[in-house]
C-alpha positions in Angstrom: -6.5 -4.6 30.4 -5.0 -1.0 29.3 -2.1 -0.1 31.7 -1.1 3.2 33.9 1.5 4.8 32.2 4.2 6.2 35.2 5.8 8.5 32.1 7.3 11.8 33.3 6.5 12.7 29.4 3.1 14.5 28.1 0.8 11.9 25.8 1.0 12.9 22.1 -1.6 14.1 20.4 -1.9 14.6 16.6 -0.8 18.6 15.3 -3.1 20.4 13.2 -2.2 19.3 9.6 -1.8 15.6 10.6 2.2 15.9 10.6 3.9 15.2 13.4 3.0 15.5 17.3 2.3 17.5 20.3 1.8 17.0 23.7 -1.7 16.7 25.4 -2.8 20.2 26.8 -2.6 20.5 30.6 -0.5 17.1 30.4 3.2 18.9 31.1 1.9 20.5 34.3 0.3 17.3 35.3 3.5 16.0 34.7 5.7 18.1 36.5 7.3 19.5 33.1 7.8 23.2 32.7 6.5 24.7 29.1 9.0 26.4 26.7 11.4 24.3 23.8 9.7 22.6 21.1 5.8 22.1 21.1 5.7 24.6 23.9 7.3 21.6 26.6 10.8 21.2 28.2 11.5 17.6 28.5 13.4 15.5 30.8 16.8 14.5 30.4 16.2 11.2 28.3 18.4 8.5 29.0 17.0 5.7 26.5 14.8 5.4 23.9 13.0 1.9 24.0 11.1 0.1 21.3 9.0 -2.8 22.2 7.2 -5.0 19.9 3.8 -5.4 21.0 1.7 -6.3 17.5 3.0 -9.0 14.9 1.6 -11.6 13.1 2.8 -15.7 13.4 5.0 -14.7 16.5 4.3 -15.6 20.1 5.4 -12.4 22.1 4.9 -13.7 25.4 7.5 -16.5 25.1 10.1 -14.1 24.0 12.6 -12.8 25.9 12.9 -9.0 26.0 16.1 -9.1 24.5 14.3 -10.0 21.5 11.4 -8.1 21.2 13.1 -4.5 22.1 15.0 -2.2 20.5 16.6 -0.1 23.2 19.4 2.6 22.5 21.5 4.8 25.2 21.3 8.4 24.2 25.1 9.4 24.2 26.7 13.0 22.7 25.8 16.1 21.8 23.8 15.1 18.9 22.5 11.4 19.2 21.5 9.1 15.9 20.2 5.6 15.7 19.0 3.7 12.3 16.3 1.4 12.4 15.9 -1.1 10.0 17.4 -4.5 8.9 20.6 -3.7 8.2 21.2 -2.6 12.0 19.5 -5.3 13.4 18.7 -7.9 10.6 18.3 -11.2 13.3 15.8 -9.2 15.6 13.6 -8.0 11.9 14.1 -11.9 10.9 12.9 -13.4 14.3 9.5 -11.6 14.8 7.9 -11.0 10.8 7.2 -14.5 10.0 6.4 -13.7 6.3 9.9 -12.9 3.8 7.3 -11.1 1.9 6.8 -8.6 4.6 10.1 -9.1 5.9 11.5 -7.2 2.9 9.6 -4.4 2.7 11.4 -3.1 6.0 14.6 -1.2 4.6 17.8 -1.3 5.6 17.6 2.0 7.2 13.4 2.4 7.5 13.8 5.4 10.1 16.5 6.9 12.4 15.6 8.0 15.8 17.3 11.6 16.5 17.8 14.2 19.0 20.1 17.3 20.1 21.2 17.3 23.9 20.4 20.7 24.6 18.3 20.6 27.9 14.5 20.2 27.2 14.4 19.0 23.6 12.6 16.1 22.5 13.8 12.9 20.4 12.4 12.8 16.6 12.1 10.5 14.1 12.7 11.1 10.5 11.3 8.4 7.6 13.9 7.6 5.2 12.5 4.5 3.5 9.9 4.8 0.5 7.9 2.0 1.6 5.6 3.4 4.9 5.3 4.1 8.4 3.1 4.7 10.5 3.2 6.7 13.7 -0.3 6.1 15.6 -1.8 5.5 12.7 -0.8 8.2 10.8 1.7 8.3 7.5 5.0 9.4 8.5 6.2 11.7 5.7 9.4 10.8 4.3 12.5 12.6 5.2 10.5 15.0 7.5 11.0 15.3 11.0 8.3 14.0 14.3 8.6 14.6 17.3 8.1 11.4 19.1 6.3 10.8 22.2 6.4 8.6 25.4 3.8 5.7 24.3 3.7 6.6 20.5 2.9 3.6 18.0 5.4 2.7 15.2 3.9 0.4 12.8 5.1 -1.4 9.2 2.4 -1.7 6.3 4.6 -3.4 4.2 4.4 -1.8 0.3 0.7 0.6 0.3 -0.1 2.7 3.3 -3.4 0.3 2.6 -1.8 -2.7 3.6 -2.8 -3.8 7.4 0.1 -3.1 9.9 2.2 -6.8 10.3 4.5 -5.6 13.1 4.3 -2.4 15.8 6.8 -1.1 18.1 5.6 1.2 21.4 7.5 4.2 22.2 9.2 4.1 25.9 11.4 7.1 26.6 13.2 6.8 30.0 14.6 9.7 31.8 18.7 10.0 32.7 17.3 9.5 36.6 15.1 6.4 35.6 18.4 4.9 34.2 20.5 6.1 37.1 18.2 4.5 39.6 16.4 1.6 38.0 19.3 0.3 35.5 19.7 0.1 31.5 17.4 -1.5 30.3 17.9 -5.4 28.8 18.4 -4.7 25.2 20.5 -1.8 25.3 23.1 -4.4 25.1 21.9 -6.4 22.7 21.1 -3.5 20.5 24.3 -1.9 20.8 26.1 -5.4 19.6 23.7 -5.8 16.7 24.2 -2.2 15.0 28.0 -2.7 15.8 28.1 -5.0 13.3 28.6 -7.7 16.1 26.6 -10.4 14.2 29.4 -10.4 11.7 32.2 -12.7 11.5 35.1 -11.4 13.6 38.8 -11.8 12.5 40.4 -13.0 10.4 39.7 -9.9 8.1 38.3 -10.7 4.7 40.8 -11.8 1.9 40.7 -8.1 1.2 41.4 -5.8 4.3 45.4 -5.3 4.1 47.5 -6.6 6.1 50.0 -3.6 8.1 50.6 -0.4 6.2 54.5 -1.1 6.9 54.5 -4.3 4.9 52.8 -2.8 1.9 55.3 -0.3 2.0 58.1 -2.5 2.1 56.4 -4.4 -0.4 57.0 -7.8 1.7 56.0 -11.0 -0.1 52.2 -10.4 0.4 52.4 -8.8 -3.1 50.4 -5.4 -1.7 51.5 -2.2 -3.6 49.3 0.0 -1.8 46.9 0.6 0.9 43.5 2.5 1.1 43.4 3.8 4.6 40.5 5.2 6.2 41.3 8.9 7.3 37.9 9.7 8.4 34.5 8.3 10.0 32.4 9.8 12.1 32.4 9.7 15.5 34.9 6.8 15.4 38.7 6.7 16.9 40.6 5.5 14.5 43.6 5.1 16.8 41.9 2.5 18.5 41.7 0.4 15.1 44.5 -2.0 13.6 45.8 -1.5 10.5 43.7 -4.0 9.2 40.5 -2.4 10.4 41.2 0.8 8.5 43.2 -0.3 5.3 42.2 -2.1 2.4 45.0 -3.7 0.2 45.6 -3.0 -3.5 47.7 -5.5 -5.2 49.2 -5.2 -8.5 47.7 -6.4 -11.6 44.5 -7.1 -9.8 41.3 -5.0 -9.8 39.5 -4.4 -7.3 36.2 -3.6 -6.3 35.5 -1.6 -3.1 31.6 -1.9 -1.7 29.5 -3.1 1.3 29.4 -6.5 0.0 33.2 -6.9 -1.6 34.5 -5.6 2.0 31.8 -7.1 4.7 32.0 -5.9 7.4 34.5 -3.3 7.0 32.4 0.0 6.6 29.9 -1.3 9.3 33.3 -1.5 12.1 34.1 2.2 10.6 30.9 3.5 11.1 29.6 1.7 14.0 29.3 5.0 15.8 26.8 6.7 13.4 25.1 3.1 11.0 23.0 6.1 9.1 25.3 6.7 6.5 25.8 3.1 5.7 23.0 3.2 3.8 25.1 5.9 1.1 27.6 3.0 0.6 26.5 0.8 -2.0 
């Protein structure tokens, strides 16, 4: 039976065009949400932007615990980011799509979920995979913004916008005063750990993370000559990290190649804060 949405947000509505979306006229007053900012509506403080699974094939929903049929992120700073895909949370992607056929045609980075905090402005959504998306129904042009609404639709097509949707994900946005009184919700956790790079091993570093700068220096018997040190990452304290976090070793007489894969794990703890730009690291 369809449900009563309690939503302080308008319902979306298509835009003239077919891009993007706007809110339902009338729907902001019946809301209690004064007009201005973008699509002529201020929005609520948002708290958290939830994703819940609610269409996919060979997958029994119901006897899933919300942990793992939720994406759920904690809007945090001034400007907030969060990739979606299955680099950020591969075992929730491998869990509900059944098929490895449609399994890989889900990115590493599909979409990212975005938004500034200035008061009233809504979350958006920008495409970054080739394959599609669709947001109720409609193609999702790639690297373009949408602003996404309380109760949108997400869905994966796999390879042809033709294809039929395997999984779907329905929009929940929760307001700073929902979290406040009601609590985070279940898989912000869980989400949090996955995109952290959680899943992977934790220390012992890999063979190839250095060990202190001061013993490469001194050029101890570890055989290091020199250290690549991370400098820089986003929205990351690198005063909080060991040496072996943020260095990797160079020895002599040995090349060395420096990825995603030849490091694991080592970009993903650097730029835990802000996954996006893993996706430029090959």
């Amino acid at each position: 039976p369809p449900q009563q949405s309690s939503s302080p947000y308008p319902a979306a509505q298509p835009l003239p065009g077919g891009r993007g979306l706007a809110p339902a006229p009338g729907a902001a007053a019946a809301a209690g949400v004064a007009p201005g900012g973008a699509g002529g509506t201020i929005f609520p403080p948002i708290g958290e932007v939830v994703l819940t699974c609610t269409q996919t094939k060979g997958v029994d929903l119901g006897a899933l615990p919300m942990t793992q049929r939720c994406l759920a992120f904690a809007v945090e700073g001034r400007r907030w980011v969060a990739g979606v895909g299955r680099q950020h949370t591969p075992d929730l992607f491998e869990l509900l799509v059944a098929s490895k056929d449609s399994l890989s045609s889900i990115s590493r980075t599909h979409f990212e979920l975005q938004m500034e905090r200035a008061e009233g402005a809504p979350p958006m959504l920008k495409k970054l995979s080739g394959n599609p998306l669709l947001v109720d129904d409609r193609p999702a042009p790639q690297h373009e913004c949408l602003q996404l609404q309380d109760g949108a639709r997400i869905g994966f097509t796999g390879t042809s916008e033709r294809d039929p949707c395997f999984l779907e994900f329905r929009v929940k946005l929760r307001t700073q005063q929902q979290v406040r009184a009601e609590g985070a919700h279940p898989a912000v956790a869980s989400t949090a750990a996955a995109s952290s790079g959680a899943r992977l091993p934790p220390s012992p570093p890999p063979a190839s993370v250095s060990p202190p700068p001061e013993a490469a220096a001194s050029g101890g018997s570890t055989g290091v000559a020199a250290v690549l040190e991370c400098s820089v990452a986003l929205g990351a304290d690198l005063s909080s990290f060991g040496p072996e976090a943020r260095c990797v070793a160079l020895r002599l007489g040995e090349p060395l190649d420096v990825g995603r894969a030849q490091q694991a794990g080592f970009f993903e703890r650097l730029l835990q804060a802000d996954p996006s730009w893993l996706g430029f690291i090959s």
